[in-house]
N, C-alpha and C positions, 0 to 999 in steps of 0.2 A: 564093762566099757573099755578096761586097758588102760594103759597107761598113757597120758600124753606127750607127745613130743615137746621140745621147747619150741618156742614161734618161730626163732631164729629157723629150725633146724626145718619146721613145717613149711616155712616161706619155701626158703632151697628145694625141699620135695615137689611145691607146685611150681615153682620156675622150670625148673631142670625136667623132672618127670611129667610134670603134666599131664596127672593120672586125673580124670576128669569124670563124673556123670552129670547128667542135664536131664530136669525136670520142666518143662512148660505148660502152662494151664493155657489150653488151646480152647478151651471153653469161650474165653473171652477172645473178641472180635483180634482187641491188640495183637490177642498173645498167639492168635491163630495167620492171623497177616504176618506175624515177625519170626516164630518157627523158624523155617526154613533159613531166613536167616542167620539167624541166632547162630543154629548148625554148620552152616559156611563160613559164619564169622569165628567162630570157635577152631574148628580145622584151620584157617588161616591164619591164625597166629599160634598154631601151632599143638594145641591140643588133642589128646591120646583120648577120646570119647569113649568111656571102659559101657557105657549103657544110655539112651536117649530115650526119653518117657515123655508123651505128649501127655494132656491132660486133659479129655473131651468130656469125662465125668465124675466132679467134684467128690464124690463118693468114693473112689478109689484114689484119692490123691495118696491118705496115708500107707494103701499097700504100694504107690510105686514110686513114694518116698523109701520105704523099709530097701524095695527091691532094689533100689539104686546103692543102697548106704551097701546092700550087702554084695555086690561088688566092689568093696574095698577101695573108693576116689581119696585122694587126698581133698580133694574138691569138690563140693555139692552144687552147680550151680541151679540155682530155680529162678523162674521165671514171668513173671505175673502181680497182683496187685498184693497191699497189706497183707491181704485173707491168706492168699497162698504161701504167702513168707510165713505168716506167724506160725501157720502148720507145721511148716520146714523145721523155722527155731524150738520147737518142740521134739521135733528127730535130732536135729543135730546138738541140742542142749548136751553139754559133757561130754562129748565123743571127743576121738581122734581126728577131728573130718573140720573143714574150713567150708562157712559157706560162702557162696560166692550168689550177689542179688544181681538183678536183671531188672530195671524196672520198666514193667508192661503195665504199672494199674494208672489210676486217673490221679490219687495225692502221692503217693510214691514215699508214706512220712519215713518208713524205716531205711530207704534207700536215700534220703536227704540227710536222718540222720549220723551216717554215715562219712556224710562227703562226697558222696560217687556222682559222677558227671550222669545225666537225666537222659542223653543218648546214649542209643544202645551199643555202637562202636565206642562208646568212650567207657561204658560200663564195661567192657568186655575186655577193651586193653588196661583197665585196672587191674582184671582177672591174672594177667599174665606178668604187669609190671610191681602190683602192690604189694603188698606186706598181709599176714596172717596176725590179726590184734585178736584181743577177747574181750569184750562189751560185759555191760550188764544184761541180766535177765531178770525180768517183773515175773513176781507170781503170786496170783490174785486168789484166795481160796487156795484150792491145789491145780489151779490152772496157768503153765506158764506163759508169757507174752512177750511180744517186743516194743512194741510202741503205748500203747493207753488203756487205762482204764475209765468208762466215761461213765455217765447218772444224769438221767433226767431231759431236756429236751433231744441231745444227738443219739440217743436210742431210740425214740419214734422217727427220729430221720435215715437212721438209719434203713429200716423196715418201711421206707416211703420214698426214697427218692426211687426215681426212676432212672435204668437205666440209661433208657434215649436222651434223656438230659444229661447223665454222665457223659457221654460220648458225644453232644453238642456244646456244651460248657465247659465237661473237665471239672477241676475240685470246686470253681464256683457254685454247681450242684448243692452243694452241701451249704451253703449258708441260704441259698434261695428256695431250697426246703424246708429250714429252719423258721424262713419266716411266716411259710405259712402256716405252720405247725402251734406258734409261739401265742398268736392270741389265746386260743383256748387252754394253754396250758397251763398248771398250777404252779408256784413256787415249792419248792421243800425244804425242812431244815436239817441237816446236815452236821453230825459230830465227828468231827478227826482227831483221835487221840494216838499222841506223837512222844516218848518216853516221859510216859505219866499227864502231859498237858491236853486240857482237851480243849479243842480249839468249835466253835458254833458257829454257821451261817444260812441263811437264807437264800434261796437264790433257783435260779430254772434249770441251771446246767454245772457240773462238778464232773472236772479232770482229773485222774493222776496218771502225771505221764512218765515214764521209762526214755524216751527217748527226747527227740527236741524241737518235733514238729507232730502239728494235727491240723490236718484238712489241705495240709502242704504249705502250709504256714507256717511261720518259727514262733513257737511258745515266746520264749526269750531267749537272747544272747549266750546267757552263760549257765545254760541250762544243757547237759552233756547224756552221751547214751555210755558213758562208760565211768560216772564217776562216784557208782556207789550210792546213790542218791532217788528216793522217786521225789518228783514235786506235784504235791496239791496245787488247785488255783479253778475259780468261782469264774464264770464270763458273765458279766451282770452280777446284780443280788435278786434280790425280788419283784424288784418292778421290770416288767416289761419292757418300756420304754430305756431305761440302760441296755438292757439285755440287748436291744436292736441296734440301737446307736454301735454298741461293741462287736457288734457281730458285722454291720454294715464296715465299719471303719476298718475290720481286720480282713473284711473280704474284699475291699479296695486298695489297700495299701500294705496288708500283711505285716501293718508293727505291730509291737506287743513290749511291755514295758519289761528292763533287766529283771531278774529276781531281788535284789535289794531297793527296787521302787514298787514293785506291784503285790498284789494281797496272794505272795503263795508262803504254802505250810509244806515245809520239807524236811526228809528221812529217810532211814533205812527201812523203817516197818510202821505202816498207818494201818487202825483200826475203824475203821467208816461203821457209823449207827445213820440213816436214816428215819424218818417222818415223814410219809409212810414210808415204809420198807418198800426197795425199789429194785427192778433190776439192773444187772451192769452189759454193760457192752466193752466185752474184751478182746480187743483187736476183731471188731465185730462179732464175735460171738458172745447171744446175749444168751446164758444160760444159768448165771450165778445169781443171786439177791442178796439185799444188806441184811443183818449187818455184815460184814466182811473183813479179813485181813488181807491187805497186800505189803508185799514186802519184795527187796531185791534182793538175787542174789550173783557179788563183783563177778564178772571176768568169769560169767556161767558158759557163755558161744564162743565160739574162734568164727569168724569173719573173714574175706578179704576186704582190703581198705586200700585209698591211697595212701603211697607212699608218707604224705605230710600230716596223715590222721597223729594226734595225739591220741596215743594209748596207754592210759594209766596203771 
């Protein structure tokens, strides 16, 4: 991988050079409307386009990720929803290379977490005016992440919403597939063991998030994507009727209680046992089962941020 730069010295290289490649997943309707874009908006303030990769089939995303990293950008920018990012933050985990996000998807969590302005001119002049920070990275099993780890109902939603409802709703999608999922679904119970304590609940759905938002709503307050930390936390326990009530009130109004009011269990390394053993949904892909370690590791990606991002 080589050695890294310091951030200071990596900022200066993308202001000044503006050695650039651009990755978009043109699959999706956004990301094929905004292209062309994207590409104009990029030259126009100034950027040296070393390679531009559209993305019309999700199966070659990681050879033309590879192909981009290996014309040497200070810059990676990609462009598309969670799925595409978390792809990306697996390329560019520990390199020499800043990625720079674009958000094309419908919750946009790891581009909220961030800071970055939610249009696409405004994401683009962070590109040019922000700062190079380094984030944490979640790795679940030996799968790395950027945003969550999830158990239990938002895995069958995931595998059920429909697109046409993404693209007529937006993240609302995801709780109004939730509900119809939730009748027939069981509760499970759930062990987090967190430096020796092991913590038990009950409940239809279990997060561990990396970052600070899911479904494009803010977990809590003081919950950061760079502070060394994942946080556990339960939506509901076992009865349904919480489960809905919380899921309706957070897809209304998008609060969620601080971390020193609401029931999360946090850490550097959680050890999850299920009942039954269950599988996970890691930054959408569902391919691991409990039981499970995930753990963080500080200041794993280099990012651009705005300028006001605190970076620890």
């Amino acid at each position: 991988m080589g050695e890294l730069r310091s951030k200071a010295e990596h900022t200066e290289a993308v202001r000044t050079g503006r050695r650039a490649c651009v990755v978009v997943n043109t699959r999706s309707r956004r990301g094929r409307r905004r292209y062309p874009q994207v590409l104009r908006t990029l030259r126009a303030e100034g950027f040296d386009l070393l390679g531009v990769f559209p993305v019309d089939d999700p199966k070659r995303l990681r050879e033309l990720l590879d192909a981009a990293l290996e014309a040497g950008p200070d810059l990676l920018v990609v462009g598309g929803g969670d799925g595409t990012l978390s792809a990306a933050v697996k390329h560019v985990a520990h390199r020499d290379v800043a990625l720079g996000v674009l958000p094309l998807g419908t919750t946009n969590n790891f581009a909220r977490s961030l800071g970055l302005p939610l249009d696409l001119a405004g994401a683009i002049r962070v590109l040019r005016t922000g700062k190079v920070a380094d984030i944490d990275l979640g790795i679940a099993g030996d799968r790395e992440f950027a945003n969550l780890a999830s158990f239990g109902v938002s895995v069958e939603v995931a595998g059920t919403v429909r697109p046409w409802l993404k693209r007529l709703l937006g993240r609302a999608a995801y709780p109004l597939t939730a509900l119809t999922i939730l009748p027939g679904h069981r509760p499970f119970r759930a062990f987090i063991t967190v430096k020796g304590r092991r913590h038990e609940l009950l409940t239809h759905q279990l997060n561990i998030a990396n970052g600070r938002f899911h479904g494009g709503w803010q977990v809590a307050r003081d919950i950061s994507i760079d502070n060394g930390l994942l946080t556990a936390y339960q939506l509901g326990s076992g009865k349904r009727l919480r489960l809905l009530v919380e899921t309706l009130v957070r897809a209304a109004t998008g609060r969620w209680r601080s971390l020193a009011g609401g029931p999360f269990v946090i850490g550097t390394e959680m050890y999850l046992e299920t009942d039954p053993p269950m599988a996970a949904d890691v930054d959408g892909e569902v391919r691991l089962m409990t039981p499970l370690t995930i753990r963080t590791v500080p200041n794993g990606l280099r990012v651009m941020v705005p300028e006001d991002f605190v970076d620890s």
